[in-house]
C-alpha positions as semicolon CSV with decimal commas, in nm:
position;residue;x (nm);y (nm);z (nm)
1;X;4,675;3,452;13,043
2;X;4,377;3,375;12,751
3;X;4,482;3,511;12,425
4;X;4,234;3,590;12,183
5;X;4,329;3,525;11,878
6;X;4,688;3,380;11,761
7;X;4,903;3,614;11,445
8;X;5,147;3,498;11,272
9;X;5,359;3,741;11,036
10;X;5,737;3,731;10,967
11;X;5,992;3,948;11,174
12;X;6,067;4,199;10,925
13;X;5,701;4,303;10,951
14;X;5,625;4,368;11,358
15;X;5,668;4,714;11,355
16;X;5,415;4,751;11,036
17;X;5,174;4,590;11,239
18;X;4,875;4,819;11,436
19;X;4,562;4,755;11,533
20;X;4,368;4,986;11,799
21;X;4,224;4,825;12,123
22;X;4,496;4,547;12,145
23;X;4,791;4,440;12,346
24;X;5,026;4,251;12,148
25;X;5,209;4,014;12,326
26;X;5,486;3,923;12,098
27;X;5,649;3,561;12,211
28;X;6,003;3,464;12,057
29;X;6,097;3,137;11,963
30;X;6,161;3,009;12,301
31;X;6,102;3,358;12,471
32;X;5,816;3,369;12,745
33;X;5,574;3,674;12,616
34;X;5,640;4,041;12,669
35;X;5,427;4,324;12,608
36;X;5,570;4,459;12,281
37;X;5,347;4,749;12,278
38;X;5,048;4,930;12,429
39;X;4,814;5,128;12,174
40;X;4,641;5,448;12,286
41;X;4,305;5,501;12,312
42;X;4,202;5,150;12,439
43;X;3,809;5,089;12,496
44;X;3,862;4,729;12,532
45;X;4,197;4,573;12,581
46;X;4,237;4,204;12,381
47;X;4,556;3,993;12,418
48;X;4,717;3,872;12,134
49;X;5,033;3,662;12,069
50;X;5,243;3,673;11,785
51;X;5,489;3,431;11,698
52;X;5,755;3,534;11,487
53;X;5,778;3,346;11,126
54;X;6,112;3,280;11,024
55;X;6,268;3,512;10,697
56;X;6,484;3,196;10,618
57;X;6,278;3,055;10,310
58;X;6,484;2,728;10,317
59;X;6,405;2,636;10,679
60;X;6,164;2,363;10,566
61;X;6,357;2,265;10,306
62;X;6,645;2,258;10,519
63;X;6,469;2,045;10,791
64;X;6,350;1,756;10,516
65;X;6,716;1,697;10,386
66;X;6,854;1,691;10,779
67;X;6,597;1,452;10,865
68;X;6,750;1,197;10,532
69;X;7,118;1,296;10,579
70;X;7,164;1,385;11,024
71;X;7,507;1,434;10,940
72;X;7,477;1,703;10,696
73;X;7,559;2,087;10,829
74;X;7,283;2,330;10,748
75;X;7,547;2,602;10,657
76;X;7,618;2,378;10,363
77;X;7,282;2,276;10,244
78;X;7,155;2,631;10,302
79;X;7,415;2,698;10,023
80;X;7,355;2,413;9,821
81;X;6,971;2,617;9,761
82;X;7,117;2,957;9,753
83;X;7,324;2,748;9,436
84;X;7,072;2,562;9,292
85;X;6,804;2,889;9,310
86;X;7,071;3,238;9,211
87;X;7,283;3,001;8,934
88;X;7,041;2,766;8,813
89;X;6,704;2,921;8,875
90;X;6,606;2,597;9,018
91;X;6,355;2,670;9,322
92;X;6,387;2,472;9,656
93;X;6,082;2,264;9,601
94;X;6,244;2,145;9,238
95;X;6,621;2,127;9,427
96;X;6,510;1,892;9,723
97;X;6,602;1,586;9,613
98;X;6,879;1,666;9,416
99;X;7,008;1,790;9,725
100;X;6,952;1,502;9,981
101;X;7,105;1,246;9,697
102;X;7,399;1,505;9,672
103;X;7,477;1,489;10,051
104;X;7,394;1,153;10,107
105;X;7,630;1,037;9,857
106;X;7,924;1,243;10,028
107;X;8,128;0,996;10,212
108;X;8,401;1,254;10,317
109;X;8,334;1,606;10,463
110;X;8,390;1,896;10,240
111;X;8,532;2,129;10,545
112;X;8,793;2,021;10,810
113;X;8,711;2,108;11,146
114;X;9,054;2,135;11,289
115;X;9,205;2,364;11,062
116;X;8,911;2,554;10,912
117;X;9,001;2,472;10,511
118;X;8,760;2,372;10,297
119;X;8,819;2,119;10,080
120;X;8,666;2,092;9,722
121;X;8,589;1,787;9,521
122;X;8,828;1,771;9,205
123;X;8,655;1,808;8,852
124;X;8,500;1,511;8,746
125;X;8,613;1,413;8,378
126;X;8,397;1,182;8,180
127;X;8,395;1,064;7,786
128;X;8,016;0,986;7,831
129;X;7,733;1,114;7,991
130;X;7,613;0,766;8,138
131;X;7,885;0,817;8,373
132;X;7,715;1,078;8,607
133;X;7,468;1,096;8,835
134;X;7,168;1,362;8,947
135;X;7,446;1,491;9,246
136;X;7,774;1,525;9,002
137;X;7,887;1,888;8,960
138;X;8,184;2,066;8,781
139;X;8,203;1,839;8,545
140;X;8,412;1,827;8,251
141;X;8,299;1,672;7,957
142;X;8,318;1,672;7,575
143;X;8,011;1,682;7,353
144;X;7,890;1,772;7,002
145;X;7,576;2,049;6,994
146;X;7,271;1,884;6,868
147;X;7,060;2,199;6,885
148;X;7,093;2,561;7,060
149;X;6,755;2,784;7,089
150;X;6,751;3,119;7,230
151;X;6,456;3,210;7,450
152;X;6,339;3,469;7,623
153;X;6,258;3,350;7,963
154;X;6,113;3,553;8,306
155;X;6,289;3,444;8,604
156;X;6,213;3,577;8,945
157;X;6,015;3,864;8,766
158;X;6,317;3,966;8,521
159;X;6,366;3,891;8,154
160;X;6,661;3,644;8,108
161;X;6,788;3,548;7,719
162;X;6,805;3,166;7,820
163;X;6,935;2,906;7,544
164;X;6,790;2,552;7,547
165;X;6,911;2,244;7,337
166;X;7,036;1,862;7,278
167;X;7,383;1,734;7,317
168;X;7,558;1,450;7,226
169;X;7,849;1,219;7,376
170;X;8,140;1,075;7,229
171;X;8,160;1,372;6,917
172;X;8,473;1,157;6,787
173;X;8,347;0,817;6,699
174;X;8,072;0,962;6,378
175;X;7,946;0,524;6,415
176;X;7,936;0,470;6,727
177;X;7,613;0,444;7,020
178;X;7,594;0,807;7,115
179;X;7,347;0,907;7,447
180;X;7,182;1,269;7,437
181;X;7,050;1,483;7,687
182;X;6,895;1,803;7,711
183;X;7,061;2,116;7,801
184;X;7,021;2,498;7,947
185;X;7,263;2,745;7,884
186;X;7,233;3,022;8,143
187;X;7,474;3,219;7,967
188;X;7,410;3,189;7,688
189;X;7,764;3,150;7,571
190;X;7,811;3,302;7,207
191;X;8,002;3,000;7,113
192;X;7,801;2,728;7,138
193;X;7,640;2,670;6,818
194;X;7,501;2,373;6,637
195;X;7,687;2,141;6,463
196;X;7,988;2,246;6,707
197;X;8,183;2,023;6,926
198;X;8,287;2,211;7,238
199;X;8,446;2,070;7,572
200;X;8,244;2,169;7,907
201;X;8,416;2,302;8,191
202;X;8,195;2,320;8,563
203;X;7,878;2,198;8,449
204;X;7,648;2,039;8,682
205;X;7,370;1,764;8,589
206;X;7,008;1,845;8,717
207;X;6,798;1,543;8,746
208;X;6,394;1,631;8,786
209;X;6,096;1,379;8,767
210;X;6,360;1,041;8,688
211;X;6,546;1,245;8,375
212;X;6,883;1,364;8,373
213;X;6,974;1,733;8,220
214;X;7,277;1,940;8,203
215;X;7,307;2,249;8,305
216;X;7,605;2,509;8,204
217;X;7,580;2,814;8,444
218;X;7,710;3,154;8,371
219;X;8,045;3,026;8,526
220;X;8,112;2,774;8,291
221;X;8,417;2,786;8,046
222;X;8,315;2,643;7,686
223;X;8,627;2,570;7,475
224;X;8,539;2,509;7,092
225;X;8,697;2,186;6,947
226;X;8,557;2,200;6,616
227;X;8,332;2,463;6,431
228;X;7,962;2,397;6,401
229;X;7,784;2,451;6,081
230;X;7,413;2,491;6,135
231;X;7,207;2,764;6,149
232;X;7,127;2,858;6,443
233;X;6,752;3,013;6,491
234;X;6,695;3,335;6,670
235;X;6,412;3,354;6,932
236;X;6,085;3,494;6,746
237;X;6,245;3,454;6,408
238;X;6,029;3,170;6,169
239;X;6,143;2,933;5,948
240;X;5,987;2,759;5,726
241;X;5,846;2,381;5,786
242;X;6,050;2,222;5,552
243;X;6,366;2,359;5,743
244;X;6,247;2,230;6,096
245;X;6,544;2,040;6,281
246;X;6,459;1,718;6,442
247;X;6,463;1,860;6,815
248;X;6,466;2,217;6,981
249;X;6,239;2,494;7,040
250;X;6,138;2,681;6,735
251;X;5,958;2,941;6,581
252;X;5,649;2,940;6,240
253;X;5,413;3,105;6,114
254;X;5,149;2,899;5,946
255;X;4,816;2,823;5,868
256;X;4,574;2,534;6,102
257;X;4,473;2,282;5,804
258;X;4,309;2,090;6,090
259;X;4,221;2,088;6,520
260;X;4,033;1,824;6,716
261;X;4,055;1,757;7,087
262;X;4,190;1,441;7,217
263;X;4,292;1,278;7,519
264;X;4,619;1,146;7,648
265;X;4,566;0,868;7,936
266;X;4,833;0,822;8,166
267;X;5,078;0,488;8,211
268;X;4,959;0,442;8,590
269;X;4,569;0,421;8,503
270;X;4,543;0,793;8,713
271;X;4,338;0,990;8,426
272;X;4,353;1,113;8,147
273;X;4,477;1,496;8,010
274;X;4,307;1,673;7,760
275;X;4,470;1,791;7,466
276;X;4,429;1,964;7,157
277;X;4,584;1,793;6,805
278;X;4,581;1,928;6,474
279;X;4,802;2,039;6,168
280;X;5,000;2,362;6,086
281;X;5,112;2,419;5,681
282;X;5,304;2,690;5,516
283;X;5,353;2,681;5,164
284;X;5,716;2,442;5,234
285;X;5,517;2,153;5,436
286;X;5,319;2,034;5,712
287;X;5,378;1,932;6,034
288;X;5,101;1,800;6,327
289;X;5,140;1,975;6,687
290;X;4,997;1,886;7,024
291;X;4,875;2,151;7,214
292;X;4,895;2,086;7,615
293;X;4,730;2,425;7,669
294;X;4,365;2,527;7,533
295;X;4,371;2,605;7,158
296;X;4,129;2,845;7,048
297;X;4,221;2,840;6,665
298;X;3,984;2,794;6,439
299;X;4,077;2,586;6,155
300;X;4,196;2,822;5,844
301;X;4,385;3,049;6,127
302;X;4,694;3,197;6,060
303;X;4,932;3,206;6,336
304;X;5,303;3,276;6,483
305;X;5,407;3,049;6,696
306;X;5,712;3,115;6,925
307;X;5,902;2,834;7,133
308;X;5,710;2,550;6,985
309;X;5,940;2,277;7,121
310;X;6,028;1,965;6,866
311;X;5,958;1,628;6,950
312;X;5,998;1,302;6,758
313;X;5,787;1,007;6,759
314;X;5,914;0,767;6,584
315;X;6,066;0,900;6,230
316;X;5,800;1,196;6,252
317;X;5,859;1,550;6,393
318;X;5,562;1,683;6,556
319;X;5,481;2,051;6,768
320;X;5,470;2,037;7,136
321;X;5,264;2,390;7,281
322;X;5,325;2,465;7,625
323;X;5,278;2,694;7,894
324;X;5,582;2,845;7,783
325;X;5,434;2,911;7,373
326;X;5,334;3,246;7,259
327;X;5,094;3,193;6,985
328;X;4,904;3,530;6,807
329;X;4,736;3,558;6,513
330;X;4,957;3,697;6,233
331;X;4,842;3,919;5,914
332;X;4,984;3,858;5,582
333;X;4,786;3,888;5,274
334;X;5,039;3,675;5,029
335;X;4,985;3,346;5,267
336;X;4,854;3,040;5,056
337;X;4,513;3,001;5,148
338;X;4,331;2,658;5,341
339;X;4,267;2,514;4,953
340;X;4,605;2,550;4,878
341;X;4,793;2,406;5,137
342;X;4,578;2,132;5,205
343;X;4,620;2,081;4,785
344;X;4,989;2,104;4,896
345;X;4,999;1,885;5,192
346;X;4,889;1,581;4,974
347;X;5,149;1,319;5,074
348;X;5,250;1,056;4,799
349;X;5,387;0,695;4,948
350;X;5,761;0,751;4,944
351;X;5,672;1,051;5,184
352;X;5,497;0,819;5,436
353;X;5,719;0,769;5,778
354;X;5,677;0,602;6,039
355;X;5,461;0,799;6,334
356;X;5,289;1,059;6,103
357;X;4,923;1,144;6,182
358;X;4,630;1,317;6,026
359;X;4,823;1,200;5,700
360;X;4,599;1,334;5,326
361;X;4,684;1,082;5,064
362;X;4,511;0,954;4,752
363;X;4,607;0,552;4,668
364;X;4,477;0,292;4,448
365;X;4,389;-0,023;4,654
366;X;4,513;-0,338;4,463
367;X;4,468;-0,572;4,692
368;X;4,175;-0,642;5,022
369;X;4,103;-0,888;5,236
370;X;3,938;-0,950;5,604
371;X;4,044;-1,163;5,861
372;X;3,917;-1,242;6,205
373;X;4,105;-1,243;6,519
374;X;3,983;-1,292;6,900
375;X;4,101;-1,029;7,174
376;X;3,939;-1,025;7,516
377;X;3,743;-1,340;7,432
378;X;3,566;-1,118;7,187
379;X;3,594;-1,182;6,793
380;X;3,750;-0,865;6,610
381;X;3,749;-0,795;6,228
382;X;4,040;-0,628;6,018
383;X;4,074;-0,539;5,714
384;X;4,383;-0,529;5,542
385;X;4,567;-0,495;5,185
386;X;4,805;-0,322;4,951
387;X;4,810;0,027;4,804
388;X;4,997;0,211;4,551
389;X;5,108;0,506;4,366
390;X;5,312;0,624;4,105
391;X;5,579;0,685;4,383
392;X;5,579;0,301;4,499
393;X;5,364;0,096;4,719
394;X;5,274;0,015;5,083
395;X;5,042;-0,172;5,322
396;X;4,683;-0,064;5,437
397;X;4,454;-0,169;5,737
398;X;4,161;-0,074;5,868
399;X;3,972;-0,128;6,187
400;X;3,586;-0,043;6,044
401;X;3,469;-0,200;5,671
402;X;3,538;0,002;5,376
403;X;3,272;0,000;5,060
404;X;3,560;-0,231;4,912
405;X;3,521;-0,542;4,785
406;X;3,814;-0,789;4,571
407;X;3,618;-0,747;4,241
408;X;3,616;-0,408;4,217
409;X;3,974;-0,351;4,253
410;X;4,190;-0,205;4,164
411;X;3,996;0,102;4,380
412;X;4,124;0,451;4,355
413;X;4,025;0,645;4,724
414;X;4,108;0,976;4,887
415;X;4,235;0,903;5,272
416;X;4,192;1,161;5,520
417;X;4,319;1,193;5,874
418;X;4,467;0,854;5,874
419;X;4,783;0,783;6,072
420;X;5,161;0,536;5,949
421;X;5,263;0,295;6,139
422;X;5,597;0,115;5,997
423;X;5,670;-0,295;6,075
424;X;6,056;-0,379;5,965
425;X;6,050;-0,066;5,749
426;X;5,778;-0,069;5,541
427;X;5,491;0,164;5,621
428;X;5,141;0,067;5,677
429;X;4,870;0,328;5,712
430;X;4,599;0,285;5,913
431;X;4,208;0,391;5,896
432;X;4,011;0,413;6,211
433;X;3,674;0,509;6,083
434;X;3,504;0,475;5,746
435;X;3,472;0,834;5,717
436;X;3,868;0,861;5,666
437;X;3,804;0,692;5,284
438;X;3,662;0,877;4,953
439;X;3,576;0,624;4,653
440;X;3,707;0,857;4,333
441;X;3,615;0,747;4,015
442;X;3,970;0,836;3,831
443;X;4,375;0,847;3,951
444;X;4,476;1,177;3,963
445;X;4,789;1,077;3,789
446;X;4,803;0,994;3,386
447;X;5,079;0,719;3,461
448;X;4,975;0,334;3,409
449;X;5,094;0,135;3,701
450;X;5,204;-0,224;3,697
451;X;5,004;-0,331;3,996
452;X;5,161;-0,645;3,954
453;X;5,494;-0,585;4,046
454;X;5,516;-0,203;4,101
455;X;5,857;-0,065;4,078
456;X;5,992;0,257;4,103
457;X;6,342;0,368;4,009
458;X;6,547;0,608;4,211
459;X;6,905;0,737;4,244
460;X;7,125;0,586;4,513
461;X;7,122;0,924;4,674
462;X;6,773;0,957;4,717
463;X;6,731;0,604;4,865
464;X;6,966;0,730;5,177
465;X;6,797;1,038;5,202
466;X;6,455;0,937;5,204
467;X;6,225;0,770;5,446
468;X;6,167;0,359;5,378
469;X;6,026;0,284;5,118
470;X;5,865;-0,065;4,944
471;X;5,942;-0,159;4,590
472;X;6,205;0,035;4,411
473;X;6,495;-0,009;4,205
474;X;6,844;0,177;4,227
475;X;7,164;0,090;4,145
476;X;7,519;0,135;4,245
477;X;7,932;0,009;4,266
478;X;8,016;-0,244;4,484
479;X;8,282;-0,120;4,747
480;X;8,265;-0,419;4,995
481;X;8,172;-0,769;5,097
482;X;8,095;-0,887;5,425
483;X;8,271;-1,182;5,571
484;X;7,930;-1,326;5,639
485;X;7,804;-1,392;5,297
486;X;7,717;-1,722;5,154
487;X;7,599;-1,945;5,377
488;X;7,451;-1,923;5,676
489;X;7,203;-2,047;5,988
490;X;6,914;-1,955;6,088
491;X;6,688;-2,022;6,391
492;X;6,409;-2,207;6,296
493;X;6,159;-2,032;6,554
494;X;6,273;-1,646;6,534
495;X;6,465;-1,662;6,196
496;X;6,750;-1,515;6,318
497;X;7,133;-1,570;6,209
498;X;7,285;-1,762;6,438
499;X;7,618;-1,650;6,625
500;X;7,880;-1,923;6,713
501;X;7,603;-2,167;6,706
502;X;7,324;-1,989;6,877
503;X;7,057;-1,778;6,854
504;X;7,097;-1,449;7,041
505;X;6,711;-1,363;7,093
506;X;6,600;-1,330;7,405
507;X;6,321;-1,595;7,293
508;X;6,539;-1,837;7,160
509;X;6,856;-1,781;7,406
510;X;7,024;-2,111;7,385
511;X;6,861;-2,266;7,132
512;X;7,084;-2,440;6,848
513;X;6,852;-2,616;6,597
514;X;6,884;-2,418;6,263
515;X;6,810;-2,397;5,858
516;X;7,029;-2,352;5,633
517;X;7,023;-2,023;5,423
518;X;7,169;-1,843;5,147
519;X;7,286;-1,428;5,161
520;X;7,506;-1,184;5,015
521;X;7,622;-0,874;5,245
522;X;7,759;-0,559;5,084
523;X;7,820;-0,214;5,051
524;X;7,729;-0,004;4,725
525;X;7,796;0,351;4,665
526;X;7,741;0,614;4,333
527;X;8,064;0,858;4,480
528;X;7,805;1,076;4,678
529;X;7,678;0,821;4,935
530;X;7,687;0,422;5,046
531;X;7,462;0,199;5,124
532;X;7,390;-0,170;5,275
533;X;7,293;-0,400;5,028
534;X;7,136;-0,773;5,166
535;X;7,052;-1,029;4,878
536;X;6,813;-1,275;4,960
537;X;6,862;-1,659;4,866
538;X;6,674;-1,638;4,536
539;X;6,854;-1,335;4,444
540;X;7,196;-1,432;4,528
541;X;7,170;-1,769;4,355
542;X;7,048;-1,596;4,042
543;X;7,311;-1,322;4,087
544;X;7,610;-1,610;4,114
545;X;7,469;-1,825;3,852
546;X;7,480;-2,089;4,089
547;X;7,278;-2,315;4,331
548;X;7,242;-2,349;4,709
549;X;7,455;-2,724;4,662
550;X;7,741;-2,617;4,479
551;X;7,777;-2,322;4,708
552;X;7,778;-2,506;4,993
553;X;8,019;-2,728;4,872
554;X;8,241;-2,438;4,764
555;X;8,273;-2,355;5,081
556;X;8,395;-2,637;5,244
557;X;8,601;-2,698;4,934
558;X;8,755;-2,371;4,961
559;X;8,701;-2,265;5,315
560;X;8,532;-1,980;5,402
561;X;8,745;-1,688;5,355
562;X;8,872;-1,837;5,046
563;X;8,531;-1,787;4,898
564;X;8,447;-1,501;5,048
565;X;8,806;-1,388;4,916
566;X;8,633;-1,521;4,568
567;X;8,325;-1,317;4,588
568;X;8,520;-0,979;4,636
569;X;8,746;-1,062;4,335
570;X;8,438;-1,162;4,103
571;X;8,197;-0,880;4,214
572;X;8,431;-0,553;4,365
573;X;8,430;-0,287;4,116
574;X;8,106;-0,411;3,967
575;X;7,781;-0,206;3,890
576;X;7,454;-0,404;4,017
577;X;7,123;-0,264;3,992
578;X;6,892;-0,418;4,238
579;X;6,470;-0,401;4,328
580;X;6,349;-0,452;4,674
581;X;6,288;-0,244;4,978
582;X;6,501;0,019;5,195
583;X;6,489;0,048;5,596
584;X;6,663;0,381;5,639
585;X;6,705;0,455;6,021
586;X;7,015;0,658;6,225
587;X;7,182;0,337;6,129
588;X;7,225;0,444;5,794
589;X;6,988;0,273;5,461
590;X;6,953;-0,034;5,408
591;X;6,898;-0,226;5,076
592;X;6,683;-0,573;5,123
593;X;6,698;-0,663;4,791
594;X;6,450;-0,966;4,621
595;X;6,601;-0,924;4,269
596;X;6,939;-0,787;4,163
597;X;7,182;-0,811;3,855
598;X;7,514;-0,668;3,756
599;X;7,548;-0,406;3,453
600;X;7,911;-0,411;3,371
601;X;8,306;-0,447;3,463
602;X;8,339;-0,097;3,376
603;X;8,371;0,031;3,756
604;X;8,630;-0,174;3,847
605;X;8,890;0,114;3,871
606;X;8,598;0,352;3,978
607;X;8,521;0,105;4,272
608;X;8,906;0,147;4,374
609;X;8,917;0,466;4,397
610;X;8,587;0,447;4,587
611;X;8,706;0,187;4,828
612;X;9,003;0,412;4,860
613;X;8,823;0,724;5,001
614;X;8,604;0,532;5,233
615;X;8,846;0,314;5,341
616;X;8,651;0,012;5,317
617;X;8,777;-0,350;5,193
């Protein structure tokens, strides 16, 4: 028999099939061919076999995890899709190899063949999340709510209210190393909220791509442990900037203050993607966004856009647009205009962090200087100095020369579009092309300032709530003293303190040769908040009225404890006021201090009570 032409077409669909002037011969998987059906009014008669296609969507699937686990039954991993696709909304292609690490990690069968009961693996309990793996499911698990986002979401052509978000390990221990993952909530349960810290009954982890999700199906039981106390942001309702959270999927409406396309080049040397940056501005802040999708938004725009999703790089926030985004133009008459906002979105020094981009600034340059370096085999130029403002100072570079030179400083100039990078803290803003600078012949500000030794003085409760910042002053009650201060030694290469002799860099592992040095370590707080405070050598000699000798030979008079034991009885309770520099991080802030003196004993019963309520020593 010659057939003419070969059909394919699922089962469900033979008897929907005609065609005049044909025999169909309709062959079976593993049937010899049978006339299925004779049209009338043949001129011409054509033979044609069909072969059925099977209606089971997971057959391929199916076949790919056999042929990495043989001893897998197909009943099972049929379900395991059924699972993964009706609970999860997870499609086969996305499930695969979840699935084949799932079943070939089962050592023991789930069903017993001799007496037909299936068995089920207990609940897995864990404290932390780096306990489980891409095939772990009900899981039980304790975590605090970083962030919960409703969405609206279509799934297999219906609408589905989906919630999205961060969580958090180990809710309990407020100091400790926490890991976070993202989150969906196919419920969405009512009680999850942010801030909360809930306990997760028959969750399941997804792993796509290398990263590892959790998801909490509809049959999940959520059991609140503590209350949360953040808002939590309906889907398509804005907020304002100023109020964006650090991570989730969010709604604005603001103006563009800026767009320019850009490229991202992948790790692996594959390509590039192009990509659309820019700035958004209501009249509470700014914020830059990267748009993975075209952006056809012409700058001065004003927009709504819904299920923006947050991402941090470095200490900045920025705007990720997706498929996923809805963005529209939005209509309101009483919305600040371009002049306004970008009048608004002027960022001082103490407002620098690290990461920002397309930053608008206007500094005085007090100090300039180039310096050649060789990269390639090719001889580079930067140029490099220090800036300031009435809110403090910082660090500037830039890659192209400026119309700068050392005698005309100090130079007051209007950046534009520049980007902050931070080393150890202290932000440094960089200029890629001359264009980014504006001489101006006048400050903006009527304030003198000591370029010199530029100092600005700020609450105790502003320096932890801040970004890092260079050269200010705050003061403060001493609460503690750490059992390393006074003397100690440091690697000579990497500077480091060493620990029982050695210096723990990865650099320097094993090496012992050290200088001596000279630091005091302690805690300061105004009854609001604490904070680190590290004394340098000059400082802390000047502070103690002492010098390095005698110090050292307190010590091993004394013994360390003893002195240390000395310390907290001559400065506890104390008020210091101290100048330096802040590194404020999830850590905590950080005080590195260059100059520092005490006030009074007045807060010695103060500093009790302080000591009391933290429970520090």
């Amino acid at each position: 028999m010659i057939f003419d032409r070969i059909i394919y077409f699922p089962s469900s669909s033979v008897n929907r099939y005609r065609r005049k002037r044909e025999c169909i011969v309709l062959t079976k998987p593993h049937d010899s061919p049978h006339v299925f059906q004779q049209l009338e009014n043949i001129e011409q008669t054509h033979v044609v076999e069909v072969f059925y296609l099977s209606d089971d969507k997971y057959e391929s699937h199916i076949k790919a995890v056999l042929s990495e686990c043989p001893d897998a039954k197909t009943d099972e991993i049929r379900a395991a899709f059924v699972k993964y696709e009706e609970e999860f909304y997870i499609p086969p292609q996305d499930a695969l190899r979840s699935i084949i690490r799932r079943f070939q990690g089962d050592k023991t069968p789930t069903s017993s063949s001799n007496s037909g009961n299936q068995t089920t693996k207990p609940t897995k309990k864990v404290s932390s999340l780096s306990e489980l793996s891409g095939t772990d499911r009900d899981i039980e698990i304790e975590v605090e709510v970083v962030s919960h986002n409703l969405r609206e979401q279509t799934i297999r052509g219906e609408q589905k209210q989906i919630a999205f978000g961060m969580i958090e390990d180990n809710p309990w221990n407020e100091g400790g190393n926490r890991i976070r993952w993202e989150y969906k909530d196919w419920g969405p349960n009512s009680n999850i909220t942010p801030g909360s810290v809930i306990r997760i009954e028959g969750a399941s982890v997804n792993e796509y791509q290398g990263k590892m999700s959790l998801n909490i199906n509809q049959g999940a039981r959520i059991a609140v442990l503590r209350e949360g106390t953040r808002p939590v942001n309906q889907p398509g309702e804005p907020i304002d900037i100023d109020n964006i959270p650090k991570d989730g999927y969010i709604c604005i409406v603001g103006r563009v203050l800026s767009s320019r396309d850009d490229q991202i080049h992948r790790k692996d040397g594959s390509g590039s993607i192009d990509v659309v940056r820019g700035r958004i501005a209501d009249e509470t802040g700014t914020i830059g966004f990267l748009s993975w999708e075209p952006f056809n938004h012409e700058v001065g725009s004003l927009i709504k856009i819904d299920g923006a999703q947050i991402k941090t790089f470095r200490d900045t926030p920025e705007l990720n647009f997706g498929r996923t985004t809805k963005i529209e133009a939005y209509h309101d008459a009483n919305f600040a205009d371009v002049e306004k906002l970008n009048t608004n979105s002027m960022k001082t020094i103490s407002q620098l962090t690290d990461g920002s981009r397309d930053v608008e600034a206007i500094v005085q340059i007090t100090e300039w200087q180039k310096r050649s370096f060789t990269k390639d085999g090719e001889e580079r130029f930067l140029w490099s100095g220090q800036i300031a403002d009435p809110t403090g100072r910082c660090r500037m570079s830039a890659w192209q020369e400026l119309p700068v030179t050392e005698g005309d400083l100090p130079v007051t100039v209007k950046l534009s579009g520049v980007r902050v990078r931070a080393w150890q803290g202290i932000p440094d803003i960089t200029v890629d092309k001359v264009e980014q600078v504006e001489i101006l012949k006048s400050t903006p500000w009527d304030e003198e300032i000591n370029l010199k030794n530029h100092v600005v003085s700020i609450g105790l409760s502003e320096v932890v709530n801040s970004a890092s910042r260079v050269g200010i002053s705050t003061s403060g009650t001493i609460v503690s003293i750490r059992e390393d201060s006074g003397i100690i030694q440091r690697c000579v290469d990497c500077r480091r303190v060493l620990r029982d002799g050695e210096c723990s860099s990865e650099a320097c592992v094993g090496k012992m040769e050290s200088q001596q040095d000279v630091r005091l370590r302690l805690v300061i707080d105004n009854g609001e908040v604490t904070a680190s405070l590290l004394i340098n050598k000059d400082a802390a000699l000047e502070l103690l009225n002492t010098t390095e000798e005698k110090l050292a030979a307190d010590i091993e008079l004394e013994g360390k404890m003893e002195y240390v034991q000395s310390l907290r009885d001559y400065l506890l309770g104390r008020d210091i006021v101290v100048h330096g520099r802040t590194i404020v991080d999830d850590q905590g802030a950080m005080i590195l201090s260059e100059h520092a003196e005490l006030k009074s004993d007045d807060g010695a019963m103060l500093a009790t009570e302080i000591r009391a309520q933290w429970g520090v020593n």
